[in-house]
N, CA, C and O atoms as a printed pandas DataFrame, in Angstrom:
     atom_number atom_name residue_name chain_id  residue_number  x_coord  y_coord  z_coord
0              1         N          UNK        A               1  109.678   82.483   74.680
1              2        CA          UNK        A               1  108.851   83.636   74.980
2              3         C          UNK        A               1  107.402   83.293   74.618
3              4         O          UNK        A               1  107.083   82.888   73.500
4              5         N          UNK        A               2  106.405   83.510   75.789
5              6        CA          UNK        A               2  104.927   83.114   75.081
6              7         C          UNK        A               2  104.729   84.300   74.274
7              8         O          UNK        A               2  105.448   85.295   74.179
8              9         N          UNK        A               3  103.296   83.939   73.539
9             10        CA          UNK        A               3  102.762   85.187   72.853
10            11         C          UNK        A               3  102.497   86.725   73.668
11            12         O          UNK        A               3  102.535   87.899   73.299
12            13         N          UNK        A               4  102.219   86.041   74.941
13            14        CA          UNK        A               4  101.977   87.490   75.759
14            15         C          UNK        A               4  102.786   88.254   75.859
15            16         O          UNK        A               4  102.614   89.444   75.595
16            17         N          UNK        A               5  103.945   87.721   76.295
17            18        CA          UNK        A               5  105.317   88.440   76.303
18            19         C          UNK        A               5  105.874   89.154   75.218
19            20         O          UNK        A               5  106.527   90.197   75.224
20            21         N          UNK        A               6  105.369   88.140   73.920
21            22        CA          UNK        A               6  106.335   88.613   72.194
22            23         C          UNK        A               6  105.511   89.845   71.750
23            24         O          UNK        A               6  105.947   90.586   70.870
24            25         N          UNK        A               7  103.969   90.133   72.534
25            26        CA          UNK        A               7  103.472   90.946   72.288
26            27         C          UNK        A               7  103.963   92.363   72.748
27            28         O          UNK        A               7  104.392   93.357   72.162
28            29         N          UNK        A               8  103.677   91.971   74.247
29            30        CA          UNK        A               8  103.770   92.749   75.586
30            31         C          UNK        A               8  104.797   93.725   74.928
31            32         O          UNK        A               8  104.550   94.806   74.394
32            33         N          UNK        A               9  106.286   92.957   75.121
33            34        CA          UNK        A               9  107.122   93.238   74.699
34            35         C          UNK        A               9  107.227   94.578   73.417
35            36         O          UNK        A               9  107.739   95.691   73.529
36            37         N          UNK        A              10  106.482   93.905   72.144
37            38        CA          UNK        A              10  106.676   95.096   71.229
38            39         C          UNK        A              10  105.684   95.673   71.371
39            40         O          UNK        A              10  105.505   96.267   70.308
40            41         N          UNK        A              11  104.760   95.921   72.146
41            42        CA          UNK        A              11  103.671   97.334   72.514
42            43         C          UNK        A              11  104.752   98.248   73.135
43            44         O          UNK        A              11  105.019   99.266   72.496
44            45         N          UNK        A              12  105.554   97.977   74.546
45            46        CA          UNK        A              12  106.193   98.366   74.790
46            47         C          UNK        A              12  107.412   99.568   74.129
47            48         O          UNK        A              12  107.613  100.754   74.391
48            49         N          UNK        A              13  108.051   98.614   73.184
49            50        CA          UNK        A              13  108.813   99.036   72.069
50            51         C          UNK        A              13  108.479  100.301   71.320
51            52         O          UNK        A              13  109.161  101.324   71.251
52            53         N          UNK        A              14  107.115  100.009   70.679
53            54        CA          UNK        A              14  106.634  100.682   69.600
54            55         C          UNK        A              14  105.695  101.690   70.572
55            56         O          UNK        A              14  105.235  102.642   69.941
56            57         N          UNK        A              15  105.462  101.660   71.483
57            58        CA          UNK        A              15  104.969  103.388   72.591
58            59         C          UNK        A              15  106.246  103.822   73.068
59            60         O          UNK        A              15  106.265  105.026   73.324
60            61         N          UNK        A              16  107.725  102.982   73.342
61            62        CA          UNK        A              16  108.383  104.222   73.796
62            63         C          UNK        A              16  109.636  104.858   72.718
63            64         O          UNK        A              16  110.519  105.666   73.006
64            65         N          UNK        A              17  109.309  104.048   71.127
65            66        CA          UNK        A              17  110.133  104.642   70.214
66            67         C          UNK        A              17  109.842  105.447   69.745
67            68         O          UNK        A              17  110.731  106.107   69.205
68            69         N          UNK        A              18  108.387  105.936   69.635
69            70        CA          UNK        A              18  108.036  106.763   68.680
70            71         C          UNK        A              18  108.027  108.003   68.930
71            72         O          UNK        A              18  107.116  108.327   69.692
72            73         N          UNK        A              19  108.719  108.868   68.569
73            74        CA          UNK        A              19  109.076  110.299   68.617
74            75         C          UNK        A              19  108.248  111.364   69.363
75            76         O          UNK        A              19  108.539  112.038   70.350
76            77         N          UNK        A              20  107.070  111.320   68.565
77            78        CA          UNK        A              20  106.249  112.363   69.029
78            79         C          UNK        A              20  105.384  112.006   70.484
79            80         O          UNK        A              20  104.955  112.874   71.244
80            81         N          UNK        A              21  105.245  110.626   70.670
81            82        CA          UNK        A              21  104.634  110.359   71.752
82            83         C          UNK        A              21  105.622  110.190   72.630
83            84         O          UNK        A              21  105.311  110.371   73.807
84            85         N          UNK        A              22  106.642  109.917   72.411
85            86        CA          UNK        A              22  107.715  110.202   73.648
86            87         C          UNK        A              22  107.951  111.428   73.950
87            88         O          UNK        A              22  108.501  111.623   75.034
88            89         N          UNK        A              23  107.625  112.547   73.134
89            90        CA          UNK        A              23  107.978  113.930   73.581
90            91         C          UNK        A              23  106.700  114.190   74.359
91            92         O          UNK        A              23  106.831  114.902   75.355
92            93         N          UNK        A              24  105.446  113.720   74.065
93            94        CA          UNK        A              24  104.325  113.926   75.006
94            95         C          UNK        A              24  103.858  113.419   75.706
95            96         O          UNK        A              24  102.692  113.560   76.073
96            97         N          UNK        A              25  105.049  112.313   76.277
97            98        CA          UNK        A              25  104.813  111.658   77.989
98            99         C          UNK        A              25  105.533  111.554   78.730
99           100         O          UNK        A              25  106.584  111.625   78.094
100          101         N          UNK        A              26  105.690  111.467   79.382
101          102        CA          UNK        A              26  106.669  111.650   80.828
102          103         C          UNK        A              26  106.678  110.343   81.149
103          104         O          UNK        A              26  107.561  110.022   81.945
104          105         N          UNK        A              27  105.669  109.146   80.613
105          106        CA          UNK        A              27  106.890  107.704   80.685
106          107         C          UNK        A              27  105.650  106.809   80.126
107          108         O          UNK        A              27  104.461  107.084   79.967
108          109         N          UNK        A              28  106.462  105.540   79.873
109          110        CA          UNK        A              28  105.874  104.558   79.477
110          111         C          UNK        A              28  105.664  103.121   80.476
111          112         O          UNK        A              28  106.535  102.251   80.443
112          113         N          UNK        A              29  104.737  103.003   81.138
113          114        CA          UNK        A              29  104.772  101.900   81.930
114          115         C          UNK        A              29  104.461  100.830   81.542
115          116         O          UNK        A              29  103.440  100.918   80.859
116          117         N          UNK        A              30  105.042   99.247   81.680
117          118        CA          UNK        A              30  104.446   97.936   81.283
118          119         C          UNK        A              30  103.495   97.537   82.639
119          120         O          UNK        A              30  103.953   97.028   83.662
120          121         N          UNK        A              31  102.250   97.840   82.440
121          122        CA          UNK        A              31  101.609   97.311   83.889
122          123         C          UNK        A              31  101.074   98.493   84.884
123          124         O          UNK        A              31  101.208   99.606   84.375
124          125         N          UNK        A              32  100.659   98.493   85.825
125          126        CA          UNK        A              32  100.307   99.428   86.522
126          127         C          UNK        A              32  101.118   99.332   87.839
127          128         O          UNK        A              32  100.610   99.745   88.881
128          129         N          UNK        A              33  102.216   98.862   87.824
129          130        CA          UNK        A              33  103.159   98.913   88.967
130          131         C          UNK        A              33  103.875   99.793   89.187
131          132         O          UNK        A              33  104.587   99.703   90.187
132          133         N          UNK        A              34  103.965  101.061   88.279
133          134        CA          UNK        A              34  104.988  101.849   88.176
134          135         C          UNK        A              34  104.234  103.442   88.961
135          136         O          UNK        A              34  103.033  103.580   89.192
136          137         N          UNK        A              35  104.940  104.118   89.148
137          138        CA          UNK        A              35  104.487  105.543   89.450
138          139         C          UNK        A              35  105.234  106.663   88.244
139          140         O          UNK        A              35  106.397  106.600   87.844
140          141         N          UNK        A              36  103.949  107.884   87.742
141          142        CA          UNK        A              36  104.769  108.105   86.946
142          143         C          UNK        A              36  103.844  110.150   87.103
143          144         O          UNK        A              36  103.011  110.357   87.985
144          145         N          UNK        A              37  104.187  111.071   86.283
145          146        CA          UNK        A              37  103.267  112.181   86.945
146          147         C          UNK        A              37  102.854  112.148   85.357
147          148         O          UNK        A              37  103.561  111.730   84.440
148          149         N          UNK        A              38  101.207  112.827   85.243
149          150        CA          UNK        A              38  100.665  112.452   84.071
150          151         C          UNK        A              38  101.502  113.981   82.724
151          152         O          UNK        A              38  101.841  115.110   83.080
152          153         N          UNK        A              39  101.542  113.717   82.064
153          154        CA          UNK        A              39  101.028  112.610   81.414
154          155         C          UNK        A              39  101.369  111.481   80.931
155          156         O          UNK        A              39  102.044  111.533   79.903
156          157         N          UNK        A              40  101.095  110.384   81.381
157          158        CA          UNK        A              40  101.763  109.205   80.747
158          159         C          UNK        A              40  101.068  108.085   80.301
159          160         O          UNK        A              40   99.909  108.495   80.232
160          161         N          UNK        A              41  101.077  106.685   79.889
161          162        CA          UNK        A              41  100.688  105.560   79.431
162          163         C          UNK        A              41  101.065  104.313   80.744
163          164         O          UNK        A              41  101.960  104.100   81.562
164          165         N          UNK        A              42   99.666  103.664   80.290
165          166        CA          UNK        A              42   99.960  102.390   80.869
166          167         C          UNK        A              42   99.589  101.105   79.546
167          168         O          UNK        A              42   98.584  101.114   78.835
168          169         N          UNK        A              43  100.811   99.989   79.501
169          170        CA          UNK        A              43  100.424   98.535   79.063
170          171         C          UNK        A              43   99.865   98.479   79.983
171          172         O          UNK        A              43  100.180   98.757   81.140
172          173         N          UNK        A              44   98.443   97.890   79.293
173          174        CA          UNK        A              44   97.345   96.937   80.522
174          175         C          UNK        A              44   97.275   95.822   80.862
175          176         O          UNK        A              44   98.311   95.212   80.595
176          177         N          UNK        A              45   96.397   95.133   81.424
177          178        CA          UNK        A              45   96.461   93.125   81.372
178          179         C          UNK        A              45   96.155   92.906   79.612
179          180         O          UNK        A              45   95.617   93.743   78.887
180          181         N          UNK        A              46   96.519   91.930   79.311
181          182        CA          UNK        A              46   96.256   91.318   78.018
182          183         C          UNK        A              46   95.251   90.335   78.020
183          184         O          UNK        A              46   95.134   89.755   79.099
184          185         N          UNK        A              47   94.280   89.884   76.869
185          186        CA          UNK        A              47   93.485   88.999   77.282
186          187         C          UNK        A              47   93.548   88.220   75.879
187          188         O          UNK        A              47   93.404   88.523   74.694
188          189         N          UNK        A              48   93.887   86.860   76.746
189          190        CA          UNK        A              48   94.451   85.938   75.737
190          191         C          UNK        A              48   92.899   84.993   75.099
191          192         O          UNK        A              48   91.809   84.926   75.667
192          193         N          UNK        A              49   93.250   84.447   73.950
193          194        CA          UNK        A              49   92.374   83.328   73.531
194          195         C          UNK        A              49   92.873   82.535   72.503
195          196         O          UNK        A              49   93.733   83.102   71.828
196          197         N          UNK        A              50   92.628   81.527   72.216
197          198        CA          UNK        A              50   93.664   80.331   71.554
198          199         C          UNK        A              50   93.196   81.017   69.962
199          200         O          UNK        A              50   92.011   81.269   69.744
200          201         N          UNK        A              51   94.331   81.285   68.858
201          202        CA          UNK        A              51   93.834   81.446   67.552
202          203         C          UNK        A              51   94.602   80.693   67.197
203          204         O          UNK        A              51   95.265   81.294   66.352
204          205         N          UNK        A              52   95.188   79.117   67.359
205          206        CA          UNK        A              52   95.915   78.140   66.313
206          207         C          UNK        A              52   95.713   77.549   65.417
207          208         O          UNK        A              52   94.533   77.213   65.520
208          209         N          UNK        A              53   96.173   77.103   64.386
209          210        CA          UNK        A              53   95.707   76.429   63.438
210          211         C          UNK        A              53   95.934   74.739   63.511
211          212         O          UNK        A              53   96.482   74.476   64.581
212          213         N          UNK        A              54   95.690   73.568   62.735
213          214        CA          UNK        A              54   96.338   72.806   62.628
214          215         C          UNK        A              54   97.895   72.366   62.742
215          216         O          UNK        A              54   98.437   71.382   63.245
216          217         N          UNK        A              55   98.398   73.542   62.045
217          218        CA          UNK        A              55  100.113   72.838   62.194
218          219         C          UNK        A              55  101.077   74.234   62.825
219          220         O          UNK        A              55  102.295   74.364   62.701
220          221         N          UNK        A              56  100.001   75.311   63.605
221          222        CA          UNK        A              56  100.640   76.322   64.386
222          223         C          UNK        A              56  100.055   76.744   65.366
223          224         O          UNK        A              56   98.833   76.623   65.293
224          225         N          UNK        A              57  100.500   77.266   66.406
225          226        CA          UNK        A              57   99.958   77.448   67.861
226          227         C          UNK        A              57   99.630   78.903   67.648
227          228         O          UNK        A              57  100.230   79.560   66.797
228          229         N          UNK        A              58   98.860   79.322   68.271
229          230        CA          UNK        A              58   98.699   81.009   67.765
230          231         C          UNK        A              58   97.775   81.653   68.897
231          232         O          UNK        A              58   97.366   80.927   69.804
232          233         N          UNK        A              59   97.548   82.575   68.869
233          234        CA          UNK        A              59   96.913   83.595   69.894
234          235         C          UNK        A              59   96.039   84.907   69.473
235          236         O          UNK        A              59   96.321   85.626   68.514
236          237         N          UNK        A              60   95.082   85.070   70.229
237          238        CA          UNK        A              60   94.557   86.592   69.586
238          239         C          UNK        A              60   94.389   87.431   71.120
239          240         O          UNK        A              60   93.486   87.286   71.944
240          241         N          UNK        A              61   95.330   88.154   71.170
241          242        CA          UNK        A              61   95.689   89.191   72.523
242          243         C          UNK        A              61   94.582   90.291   71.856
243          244         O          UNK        A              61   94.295   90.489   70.675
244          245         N          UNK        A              62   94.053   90.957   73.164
245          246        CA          UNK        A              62   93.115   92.128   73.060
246          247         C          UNK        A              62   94.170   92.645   74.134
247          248         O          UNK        A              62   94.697   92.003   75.042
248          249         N          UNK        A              63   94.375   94.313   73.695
249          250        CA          UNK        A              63   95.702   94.938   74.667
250          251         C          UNK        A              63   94.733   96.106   74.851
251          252         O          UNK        A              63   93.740   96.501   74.240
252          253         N          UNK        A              64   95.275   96.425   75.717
253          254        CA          UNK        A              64   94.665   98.297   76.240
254          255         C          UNK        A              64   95.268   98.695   76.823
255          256         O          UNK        A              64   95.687   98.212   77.875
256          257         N          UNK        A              65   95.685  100.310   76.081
257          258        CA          UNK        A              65   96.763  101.000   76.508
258          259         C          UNK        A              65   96.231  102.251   77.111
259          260         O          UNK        A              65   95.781  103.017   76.259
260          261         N          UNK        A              66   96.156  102.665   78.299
261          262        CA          UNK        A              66   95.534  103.525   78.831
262          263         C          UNK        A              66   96.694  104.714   79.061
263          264         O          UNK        A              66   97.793  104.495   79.571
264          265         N          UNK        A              67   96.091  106.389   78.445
265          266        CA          UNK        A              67   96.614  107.176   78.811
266          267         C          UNK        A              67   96.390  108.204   80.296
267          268         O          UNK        A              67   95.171  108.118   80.150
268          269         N          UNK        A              68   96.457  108.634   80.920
269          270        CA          UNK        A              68   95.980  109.950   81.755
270          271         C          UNK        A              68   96.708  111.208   81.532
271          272         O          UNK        A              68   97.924  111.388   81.463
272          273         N          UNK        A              69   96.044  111.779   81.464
273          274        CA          UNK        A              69   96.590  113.160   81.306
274          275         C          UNK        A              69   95.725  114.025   82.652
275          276         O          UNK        A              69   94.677  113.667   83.189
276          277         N          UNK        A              70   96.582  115.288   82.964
277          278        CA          UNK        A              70   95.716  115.853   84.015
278          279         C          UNK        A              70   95.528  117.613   83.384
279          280         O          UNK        A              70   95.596  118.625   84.082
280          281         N          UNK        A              71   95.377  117.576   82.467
281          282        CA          UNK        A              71   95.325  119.207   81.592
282          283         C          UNK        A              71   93.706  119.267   82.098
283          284         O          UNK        A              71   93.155  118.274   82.575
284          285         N          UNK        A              72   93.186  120.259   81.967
285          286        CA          UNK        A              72   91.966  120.795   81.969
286          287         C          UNK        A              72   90.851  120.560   80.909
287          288         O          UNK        A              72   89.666  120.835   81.100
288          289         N          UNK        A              73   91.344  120.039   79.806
289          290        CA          UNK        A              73   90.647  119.720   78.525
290          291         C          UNK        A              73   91.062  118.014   77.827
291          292         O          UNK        A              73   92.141  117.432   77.938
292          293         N          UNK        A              74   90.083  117.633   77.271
293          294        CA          UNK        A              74   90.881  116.316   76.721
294          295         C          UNK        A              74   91.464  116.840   75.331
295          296         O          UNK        A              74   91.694  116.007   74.455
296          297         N          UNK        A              75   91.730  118.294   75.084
297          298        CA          UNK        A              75   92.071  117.613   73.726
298          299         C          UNK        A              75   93.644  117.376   74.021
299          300         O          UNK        A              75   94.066  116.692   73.089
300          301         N          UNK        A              76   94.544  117.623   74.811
301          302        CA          UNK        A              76   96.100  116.772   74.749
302          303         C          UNK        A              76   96.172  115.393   74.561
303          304         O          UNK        A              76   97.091  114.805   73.990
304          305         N          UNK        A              77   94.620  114.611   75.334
305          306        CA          UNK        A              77   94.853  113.439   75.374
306          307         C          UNK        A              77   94.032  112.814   74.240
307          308         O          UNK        A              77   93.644  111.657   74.399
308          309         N          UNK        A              78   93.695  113.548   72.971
309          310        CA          UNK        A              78   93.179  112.963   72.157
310          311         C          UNK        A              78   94.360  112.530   71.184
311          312         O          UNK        A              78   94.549  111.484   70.564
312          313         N          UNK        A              79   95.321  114.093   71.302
313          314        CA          UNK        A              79   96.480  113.804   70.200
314          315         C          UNK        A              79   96.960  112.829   70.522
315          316         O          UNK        A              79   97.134  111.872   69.766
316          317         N          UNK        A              80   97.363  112.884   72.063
317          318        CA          UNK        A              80   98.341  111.303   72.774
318          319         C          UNK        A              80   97.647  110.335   71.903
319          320         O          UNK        A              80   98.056  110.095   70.767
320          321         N          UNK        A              81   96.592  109.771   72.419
321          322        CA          UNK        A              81   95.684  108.883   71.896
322          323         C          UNK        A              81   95.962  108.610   70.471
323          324         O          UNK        A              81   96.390  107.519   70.093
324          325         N          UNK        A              82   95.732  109.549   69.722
325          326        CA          UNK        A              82   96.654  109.195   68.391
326          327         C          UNK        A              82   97.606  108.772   67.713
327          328         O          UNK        A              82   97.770  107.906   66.854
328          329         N          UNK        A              83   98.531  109.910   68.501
329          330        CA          UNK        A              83   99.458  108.800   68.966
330          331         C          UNK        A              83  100.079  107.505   68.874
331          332         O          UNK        A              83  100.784  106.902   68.064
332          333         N          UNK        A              84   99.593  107.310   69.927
333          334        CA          UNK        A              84   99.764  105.938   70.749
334          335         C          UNK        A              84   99.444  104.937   69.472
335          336         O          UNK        A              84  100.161  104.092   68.936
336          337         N          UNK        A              85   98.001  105.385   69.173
337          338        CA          UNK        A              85   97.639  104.331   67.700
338          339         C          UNK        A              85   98.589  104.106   66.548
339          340         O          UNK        A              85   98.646  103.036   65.943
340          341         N          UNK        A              86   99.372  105.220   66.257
341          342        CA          UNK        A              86  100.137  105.034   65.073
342          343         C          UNK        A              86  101.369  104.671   65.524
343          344         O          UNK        A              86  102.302  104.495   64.741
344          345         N          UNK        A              87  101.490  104.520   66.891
345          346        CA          UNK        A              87  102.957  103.977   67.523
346          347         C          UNK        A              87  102.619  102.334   67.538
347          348         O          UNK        A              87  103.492  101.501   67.295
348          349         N          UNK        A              88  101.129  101.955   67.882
349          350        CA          UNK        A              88  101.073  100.326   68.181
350          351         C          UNK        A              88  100.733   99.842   66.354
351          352         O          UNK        A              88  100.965   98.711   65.927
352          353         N          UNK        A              89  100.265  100.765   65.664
353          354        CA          UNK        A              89   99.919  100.159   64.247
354          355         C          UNK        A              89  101.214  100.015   63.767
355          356         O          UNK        A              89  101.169   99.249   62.805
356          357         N          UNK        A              90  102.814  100.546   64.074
357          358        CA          UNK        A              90  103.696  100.727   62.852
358          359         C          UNK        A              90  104.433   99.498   64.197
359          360         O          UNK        A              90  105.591   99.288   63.836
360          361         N          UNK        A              91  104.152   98.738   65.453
361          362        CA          UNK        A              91  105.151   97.905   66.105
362          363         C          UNK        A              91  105.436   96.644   65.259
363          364         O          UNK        A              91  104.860   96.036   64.358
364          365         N          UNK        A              92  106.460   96.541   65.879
365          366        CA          UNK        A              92  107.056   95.343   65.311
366          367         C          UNK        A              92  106.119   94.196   64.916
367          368         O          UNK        A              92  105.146   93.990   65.642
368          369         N          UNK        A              93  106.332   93.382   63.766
369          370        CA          UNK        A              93  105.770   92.926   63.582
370          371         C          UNK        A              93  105.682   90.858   63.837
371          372         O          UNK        A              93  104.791   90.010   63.788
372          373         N          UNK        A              94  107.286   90.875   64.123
373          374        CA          UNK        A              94  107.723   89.565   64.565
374          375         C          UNK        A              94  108.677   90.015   66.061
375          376         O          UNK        A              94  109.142   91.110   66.379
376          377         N          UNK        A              95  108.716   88.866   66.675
377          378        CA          UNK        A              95  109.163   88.827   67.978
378          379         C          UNK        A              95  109.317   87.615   69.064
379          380         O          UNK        A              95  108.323   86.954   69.365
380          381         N          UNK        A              96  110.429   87.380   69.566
381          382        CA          UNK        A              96  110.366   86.109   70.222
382          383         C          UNK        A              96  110.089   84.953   69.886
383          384         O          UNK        A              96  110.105   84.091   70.764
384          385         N          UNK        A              97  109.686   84.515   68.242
385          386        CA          UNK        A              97  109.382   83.311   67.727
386          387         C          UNK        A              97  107.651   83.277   67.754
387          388         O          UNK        A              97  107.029   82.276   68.108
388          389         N          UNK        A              98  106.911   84.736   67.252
389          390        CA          UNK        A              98  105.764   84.857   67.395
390          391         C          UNK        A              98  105.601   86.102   66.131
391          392         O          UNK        A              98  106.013   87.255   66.256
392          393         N          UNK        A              99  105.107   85.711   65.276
393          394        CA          UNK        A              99  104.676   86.853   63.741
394          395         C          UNK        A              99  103.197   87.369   64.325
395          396         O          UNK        A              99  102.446   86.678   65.013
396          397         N          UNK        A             100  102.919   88.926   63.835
397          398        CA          UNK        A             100  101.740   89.196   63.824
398          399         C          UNK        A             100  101.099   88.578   62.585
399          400         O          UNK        A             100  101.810   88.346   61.607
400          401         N          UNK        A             101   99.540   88.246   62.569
401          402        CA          UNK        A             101   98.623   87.741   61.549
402          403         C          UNK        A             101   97.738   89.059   61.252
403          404         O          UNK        A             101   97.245   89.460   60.197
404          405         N          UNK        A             102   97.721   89.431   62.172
405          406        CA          UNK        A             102   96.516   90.797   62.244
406          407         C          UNK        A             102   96.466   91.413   63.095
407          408         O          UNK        A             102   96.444   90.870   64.200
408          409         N          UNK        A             103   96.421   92.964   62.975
409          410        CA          UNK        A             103   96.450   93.778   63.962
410          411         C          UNK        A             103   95.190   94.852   63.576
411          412         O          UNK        A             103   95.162   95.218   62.401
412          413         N          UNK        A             104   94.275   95.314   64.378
413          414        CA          UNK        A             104   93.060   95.848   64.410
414          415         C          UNK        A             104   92.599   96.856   65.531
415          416         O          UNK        A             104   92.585   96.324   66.641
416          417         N          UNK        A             105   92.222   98.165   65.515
417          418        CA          UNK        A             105   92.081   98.826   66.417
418          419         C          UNK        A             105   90.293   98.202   66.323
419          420         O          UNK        A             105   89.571   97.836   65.396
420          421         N          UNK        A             106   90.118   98.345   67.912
421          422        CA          UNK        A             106   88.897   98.087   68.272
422          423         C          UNK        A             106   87.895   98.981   69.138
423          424         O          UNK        A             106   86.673   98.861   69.221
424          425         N          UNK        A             107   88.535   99.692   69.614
425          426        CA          UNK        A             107   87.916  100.912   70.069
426          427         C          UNK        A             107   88.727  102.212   70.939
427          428         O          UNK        A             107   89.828  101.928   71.410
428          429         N          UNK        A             108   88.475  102.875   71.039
429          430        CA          UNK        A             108   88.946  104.114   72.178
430          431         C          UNK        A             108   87.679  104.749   72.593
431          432         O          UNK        A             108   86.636  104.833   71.944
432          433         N          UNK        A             109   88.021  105.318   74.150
433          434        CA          UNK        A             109   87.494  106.014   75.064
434          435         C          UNK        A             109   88.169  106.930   75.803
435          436         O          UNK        A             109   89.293  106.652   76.222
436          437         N          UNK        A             110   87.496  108.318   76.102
437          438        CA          UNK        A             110   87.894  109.091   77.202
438          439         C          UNK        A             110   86.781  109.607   77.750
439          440         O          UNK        A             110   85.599  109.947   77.696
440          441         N          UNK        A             111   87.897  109.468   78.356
441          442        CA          UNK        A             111   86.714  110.586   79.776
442          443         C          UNK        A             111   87.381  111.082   81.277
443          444         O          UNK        A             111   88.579  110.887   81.480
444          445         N          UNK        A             112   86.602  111.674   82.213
445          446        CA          UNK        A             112   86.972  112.241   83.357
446          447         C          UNK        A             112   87.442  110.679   83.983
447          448         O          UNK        A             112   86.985  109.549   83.812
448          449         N          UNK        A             113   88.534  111.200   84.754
449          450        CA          UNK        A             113   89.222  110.785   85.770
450          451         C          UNK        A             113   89.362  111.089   87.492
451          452         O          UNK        A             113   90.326  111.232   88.244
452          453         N          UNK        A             114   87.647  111.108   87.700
453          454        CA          UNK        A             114   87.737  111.913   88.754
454          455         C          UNK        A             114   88.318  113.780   88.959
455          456         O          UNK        A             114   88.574  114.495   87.990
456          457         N          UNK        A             115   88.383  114.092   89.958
457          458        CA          UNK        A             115   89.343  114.973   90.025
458          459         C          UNK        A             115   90.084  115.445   89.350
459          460         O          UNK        A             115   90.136  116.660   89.163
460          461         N          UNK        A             116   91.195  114.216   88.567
461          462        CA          UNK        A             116   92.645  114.576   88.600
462          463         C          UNK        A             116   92.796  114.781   87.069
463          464         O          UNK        A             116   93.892  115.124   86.627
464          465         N          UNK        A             117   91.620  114.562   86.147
465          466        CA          UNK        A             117   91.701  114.991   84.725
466          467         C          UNK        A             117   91.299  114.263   83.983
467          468         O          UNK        A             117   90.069  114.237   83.978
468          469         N          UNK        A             118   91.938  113.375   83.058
469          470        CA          UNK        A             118   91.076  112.569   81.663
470          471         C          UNK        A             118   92.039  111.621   82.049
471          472         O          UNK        A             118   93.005  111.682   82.809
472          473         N          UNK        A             119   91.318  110.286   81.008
473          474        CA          UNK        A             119   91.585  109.106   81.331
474          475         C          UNK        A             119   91.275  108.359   80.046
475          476         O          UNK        A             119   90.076  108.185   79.828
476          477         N          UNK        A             120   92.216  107.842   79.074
477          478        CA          UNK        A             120   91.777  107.472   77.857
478          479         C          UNK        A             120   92.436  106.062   77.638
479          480         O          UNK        A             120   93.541  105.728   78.064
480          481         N          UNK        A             121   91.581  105.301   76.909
481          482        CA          UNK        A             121   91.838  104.227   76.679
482          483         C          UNK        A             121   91.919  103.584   75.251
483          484         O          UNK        A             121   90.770  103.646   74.812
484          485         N          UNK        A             122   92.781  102.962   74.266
485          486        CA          UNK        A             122   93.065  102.733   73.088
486          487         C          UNK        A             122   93.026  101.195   73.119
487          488         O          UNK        A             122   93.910  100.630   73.762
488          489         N          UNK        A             123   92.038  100.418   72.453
489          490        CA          UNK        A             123   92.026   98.765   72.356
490          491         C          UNK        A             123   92.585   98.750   71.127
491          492         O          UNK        A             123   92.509   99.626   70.265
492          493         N          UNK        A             124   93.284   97.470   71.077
493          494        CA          UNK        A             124   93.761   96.843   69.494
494          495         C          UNK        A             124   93.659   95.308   69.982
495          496         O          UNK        A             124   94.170   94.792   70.976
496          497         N          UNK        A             125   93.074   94.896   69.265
497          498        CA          UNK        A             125   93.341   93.367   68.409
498          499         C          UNK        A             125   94.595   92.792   68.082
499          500         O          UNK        A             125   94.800   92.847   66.870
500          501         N          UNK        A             126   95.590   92.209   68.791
501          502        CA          UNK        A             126   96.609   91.518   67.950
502          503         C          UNK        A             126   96.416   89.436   67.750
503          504         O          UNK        A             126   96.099   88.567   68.562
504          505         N          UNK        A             127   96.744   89.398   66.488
505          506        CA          UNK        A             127   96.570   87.420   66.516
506          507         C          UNK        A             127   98.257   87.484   65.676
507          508         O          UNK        A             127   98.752   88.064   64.710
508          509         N          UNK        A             128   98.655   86.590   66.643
509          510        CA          UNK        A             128   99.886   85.632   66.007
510          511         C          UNK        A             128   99.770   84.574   65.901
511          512         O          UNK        A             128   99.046   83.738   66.442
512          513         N          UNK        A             129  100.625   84.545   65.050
513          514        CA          UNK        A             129  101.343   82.868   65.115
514          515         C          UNK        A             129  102.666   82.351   65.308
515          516         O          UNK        A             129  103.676   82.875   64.838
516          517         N          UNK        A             130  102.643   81.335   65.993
517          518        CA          UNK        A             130  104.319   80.898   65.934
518          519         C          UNK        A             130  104.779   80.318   64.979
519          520         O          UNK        A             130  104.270   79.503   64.208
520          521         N          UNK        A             131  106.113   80.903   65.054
521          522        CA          UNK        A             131  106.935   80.949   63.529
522          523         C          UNK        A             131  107.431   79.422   63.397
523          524         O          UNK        A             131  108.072   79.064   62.408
């Protein structure tokens, strides 16, 4: 499993286990291939860069997990948003033969989505290493 995947993988995990954000979405998508009615989450592209050391191969993924919601107000999609953060801060922490080193929120955004409502976005920082 590369790092993208050992990641991918437990973002996945840790947005569709967590209780309260599963009661406040109607689904969890890996990717933007899916169709889903809001409110829900998307895993985004990942953006890889080499963090290895001498005697380990390693990675530092930047992930973005984008919510939409179509309510009239952002504050549903602030709680989501919250959420979502304390669902990717408590994910797994090993996976596929890949340990987290550090995990770091790096920013969030919302805003209009056109028309159809709000549109929020949650960055985190993950660096592994292989085990």
């Amino acid at each position: 499993m590369t790092a993208e995947q050992a990641v991918r993988a437990s973002l996945a995990a840790a947005l569709r286990g967590h209780a309260g954000l599963r009661a406040g979405l109607n689904a969890v998508l890996d990717g933007a291939g899916g169709r889903a009615t809001a409110p829900y989450a998307v895993i985004g592209d990942l953006l890889a860069a080499d963090w290895g050391t001498k005697t380990a191969a390693g990675r530092e993924l930047r992930c973005a997990v984008t919510i939409r919601d179509a309510a009239e107000t952002p504050a549903r999609l602030e709680g989501l948003m919250a959420l979502a953060g304390e669902a990717i801060e408590a994910m797994a922490r090993a996976r596929g033969g890949w340990r987290v080193a550090s995990l770091a929120f790096v920013r969030s955004r919302i805003g209009r989505d056109g028309a159809n409502g709000w549109l929020g976005v949650v960055d985190y920082r993950v660096r592994v290493l292989a085990e």
